[in-house]
C-alpha positions as CSV (number, residue, x, y, z in Angstrom):
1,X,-28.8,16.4,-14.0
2,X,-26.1,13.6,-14.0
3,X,-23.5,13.7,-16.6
4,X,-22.9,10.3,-18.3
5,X,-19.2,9.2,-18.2
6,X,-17.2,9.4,-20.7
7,X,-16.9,5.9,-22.8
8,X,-13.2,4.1,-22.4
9,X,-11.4,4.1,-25.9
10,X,-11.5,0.9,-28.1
11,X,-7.5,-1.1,-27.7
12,X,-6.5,-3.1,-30.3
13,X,-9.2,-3.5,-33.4
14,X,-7.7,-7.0,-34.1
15,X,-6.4,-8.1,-31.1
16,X,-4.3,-11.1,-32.3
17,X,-3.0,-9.6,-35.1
18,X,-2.6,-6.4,-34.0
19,X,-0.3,-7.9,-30.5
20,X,1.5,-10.3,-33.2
21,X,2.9,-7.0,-34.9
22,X,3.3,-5.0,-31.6
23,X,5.6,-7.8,-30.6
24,X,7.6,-8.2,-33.7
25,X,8.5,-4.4,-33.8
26,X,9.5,-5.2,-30.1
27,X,11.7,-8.0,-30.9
28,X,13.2,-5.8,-33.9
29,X,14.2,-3.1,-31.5
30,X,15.2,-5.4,-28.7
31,X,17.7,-7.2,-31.2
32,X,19.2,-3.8,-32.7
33,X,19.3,-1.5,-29.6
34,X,19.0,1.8,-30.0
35,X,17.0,1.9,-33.2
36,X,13.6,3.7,-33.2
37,X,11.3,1.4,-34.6
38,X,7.3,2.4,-35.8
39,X,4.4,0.3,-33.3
40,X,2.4,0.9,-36.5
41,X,-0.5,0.1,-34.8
42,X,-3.0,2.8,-33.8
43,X,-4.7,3.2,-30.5
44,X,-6.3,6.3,-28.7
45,X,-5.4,5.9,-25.1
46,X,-6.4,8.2,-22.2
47,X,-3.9,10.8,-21.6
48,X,-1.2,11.0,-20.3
49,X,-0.9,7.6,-21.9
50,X,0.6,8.1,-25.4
51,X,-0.2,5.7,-28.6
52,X,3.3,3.2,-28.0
53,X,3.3,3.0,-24.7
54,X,-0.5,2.0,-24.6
55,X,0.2,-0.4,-27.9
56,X,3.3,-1.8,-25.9
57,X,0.8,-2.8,-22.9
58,X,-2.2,-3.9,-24.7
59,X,0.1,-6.3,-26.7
60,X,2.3,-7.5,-23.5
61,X,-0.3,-6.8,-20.1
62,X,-2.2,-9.8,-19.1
63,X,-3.5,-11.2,-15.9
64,X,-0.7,-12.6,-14.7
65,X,1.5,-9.3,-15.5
66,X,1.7,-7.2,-12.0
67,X,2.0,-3.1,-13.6
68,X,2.9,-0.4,-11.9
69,X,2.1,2.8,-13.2
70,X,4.2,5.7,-12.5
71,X,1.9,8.5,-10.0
72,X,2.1,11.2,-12.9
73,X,0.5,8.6,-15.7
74,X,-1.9,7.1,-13.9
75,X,-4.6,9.2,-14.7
76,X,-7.9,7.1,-13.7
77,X,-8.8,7.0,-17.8
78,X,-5.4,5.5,-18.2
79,X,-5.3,3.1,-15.4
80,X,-8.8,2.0,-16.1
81,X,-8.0,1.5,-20.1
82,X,-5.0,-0.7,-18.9
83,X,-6.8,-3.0,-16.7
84,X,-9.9,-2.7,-18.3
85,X,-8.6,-3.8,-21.8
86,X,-5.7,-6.2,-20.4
87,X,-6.6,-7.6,-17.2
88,X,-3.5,-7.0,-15.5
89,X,-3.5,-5.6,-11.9
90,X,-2.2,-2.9,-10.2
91,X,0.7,-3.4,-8.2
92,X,1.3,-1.1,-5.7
93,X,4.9,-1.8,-5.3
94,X,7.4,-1.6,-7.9
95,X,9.8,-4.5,-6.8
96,X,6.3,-6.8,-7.3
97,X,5.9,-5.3,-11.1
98,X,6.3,-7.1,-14.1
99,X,5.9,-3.4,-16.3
100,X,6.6,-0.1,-15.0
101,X,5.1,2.9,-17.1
102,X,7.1,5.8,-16.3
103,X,7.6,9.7,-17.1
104,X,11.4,10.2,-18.6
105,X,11.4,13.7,-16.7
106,X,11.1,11.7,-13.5
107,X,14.6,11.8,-11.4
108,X,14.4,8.3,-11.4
109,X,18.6,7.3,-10.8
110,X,18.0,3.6,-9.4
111,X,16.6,1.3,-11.4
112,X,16.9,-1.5,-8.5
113,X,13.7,-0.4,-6.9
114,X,12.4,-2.7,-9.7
115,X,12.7,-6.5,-10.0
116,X,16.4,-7.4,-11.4
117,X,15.8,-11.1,-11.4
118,X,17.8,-13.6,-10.0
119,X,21.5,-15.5,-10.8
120,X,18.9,-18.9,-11.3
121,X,16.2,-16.5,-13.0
122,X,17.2,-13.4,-14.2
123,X,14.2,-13.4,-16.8
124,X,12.0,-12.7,-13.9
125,X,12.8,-8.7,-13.6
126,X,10.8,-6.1,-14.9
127,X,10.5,-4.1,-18.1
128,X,10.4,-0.5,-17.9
129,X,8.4,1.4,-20.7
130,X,9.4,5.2,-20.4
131,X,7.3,8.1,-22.4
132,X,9.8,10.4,-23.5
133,X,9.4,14.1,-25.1
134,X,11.6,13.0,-28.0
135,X,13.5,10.1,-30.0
136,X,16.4,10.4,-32.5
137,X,18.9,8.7,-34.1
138,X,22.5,9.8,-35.6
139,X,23.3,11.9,-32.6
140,X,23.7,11.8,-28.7
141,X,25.0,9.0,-26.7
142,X,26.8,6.2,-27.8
143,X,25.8,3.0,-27.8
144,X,27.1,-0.7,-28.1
145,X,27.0,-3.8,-27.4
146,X,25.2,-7.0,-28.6
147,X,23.0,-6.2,-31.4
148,X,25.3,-3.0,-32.3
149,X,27.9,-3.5,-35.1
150,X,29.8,-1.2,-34.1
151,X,28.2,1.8,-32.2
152,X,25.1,3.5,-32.6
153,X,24.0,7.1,-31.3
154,X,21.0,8.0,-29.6
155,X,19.1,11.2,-28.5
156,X,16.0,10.7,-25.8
157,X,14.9,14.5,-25.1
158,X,13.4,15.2,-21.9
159,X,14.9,12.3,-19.7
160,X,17.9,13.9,-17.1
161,X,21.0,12.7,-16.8
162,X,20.5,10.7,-13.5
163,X,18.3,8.8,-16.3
164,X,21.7,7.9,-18.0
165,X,23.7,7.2,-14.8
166,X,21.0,4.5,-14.1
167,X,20.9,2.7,-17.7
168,X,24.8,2.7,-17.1
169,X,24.4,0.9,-13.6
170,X,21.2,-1.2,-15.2
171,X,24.4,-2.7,-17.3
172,X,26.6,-3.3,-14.8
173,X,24.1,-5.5,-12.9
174,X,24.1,-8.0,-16.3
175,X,22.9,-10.8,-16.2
176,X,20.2,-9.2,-13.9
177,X,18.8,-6.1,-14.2
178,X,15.9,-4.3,-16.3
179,X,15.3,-4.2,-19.9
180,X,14.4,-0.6,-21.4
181,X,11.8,0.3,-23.8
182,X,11.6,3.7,-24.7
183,X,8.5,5.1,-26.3
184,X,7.3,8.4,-28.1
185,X,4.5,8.9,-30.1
186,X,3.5,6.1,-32.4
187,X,7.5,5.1,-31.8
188,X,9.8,2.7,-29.5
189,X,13.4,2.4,-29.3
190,X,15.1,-0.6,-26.7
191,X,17.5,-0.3,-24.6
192,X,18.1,-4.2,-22.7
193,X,20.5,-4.6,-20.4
194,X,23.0,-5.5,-22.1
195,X,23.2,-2.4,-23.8
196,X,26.6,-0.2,-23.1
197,X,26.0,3.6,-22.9
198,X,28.7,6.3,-22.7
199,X,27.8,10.4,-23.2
């Protein structure tokens, strides 16, 4: 007897709406780096996927958004809810990638195998959306920068250090380089490039 598959998970409920306020709790914690900000919109993705990291995708992915999707997430209920829901493709290399979704536990310590733009364009680089086990803030490294006051503090549990040393060489690259959203739960916190980071 054959098994019928499994139906994909609904995205967004209100599509418009629901990408306007994804975006604006982007652009909140893009401007104040470091600060963990609610998606406040609820989706059910396909694991690994978590609820931010597919919010973050189903409000930013489109067709002319190359994703690469790190070999531990891409589940083939997670790739095909991407694509299926966004219409972005698959790019098999991460220098062509617009988004990278990516495990924090990965020993990832160079983030130039993805686009850092150019001197002429160096809005053309990627943005990389980490899951992580854990966000906090109060505690952990220091940050500053533009958008920081002063400092700010930061704890990302279950990323390993070569995580830091690469967000520290990210900066250095400025005006090129990545852009860093970190995600866990129903929760993001940014990290652009910009963004100063000492233990």
């Amino acid at each position: 007897m054959m098994v019928a598959p499994m139906p994909l998970p609904a995205g967004l409920t209100e599509p418009a709406i629901d990408s306007q306020a994804i975006f604006r709790a982007l652009l909140d914690a893009l401007s104040r780096p470091g600060r963990i900000k609610e998606i406040g919109i609820p989706v059910t993705p396909p694991p690994p996927l978590t609820n931010a990291a597919a919010a973050v995708g189903l409000a930013m992915f489109d067709l002319s958004t190359p994703v690469w999707v790190d070999p531990h997430l891409a589940s083939p209920g997670a790739v095909e809810y991407l694509t299926f829901h966004t219409g972005c493709p698959l790019a098999s290399d991460p220098q062509a990638a617009a988004f990278a979704i990516l495990d924090g536990s990965d020993p990832i310590d160079d983030f130039s195998v993805f686009a850092q733009g150019t001197p002429e364009y160096p809005d053309r680089s990627a943005t990389l959306i980490f899951q992580v086990q854990g966000l906090a803030e109060g505690v952990g490294v220091r940050l500053t920068g533009p958008g920081i006051e002063t400092e700010h503090r930061l704890t990302v549990d279950g990323v390993l250090p070569v995580f830091w040393r690469a967000i520290k060489n990210n900066t250095a690259c400025f005006p090129l380089g990545v852009d860093v959203i970190l995600t866990n739960g129903s929760r993001v916190a940014c990290l652009p490039r910009t963004t100063k980071v000492e233990a």
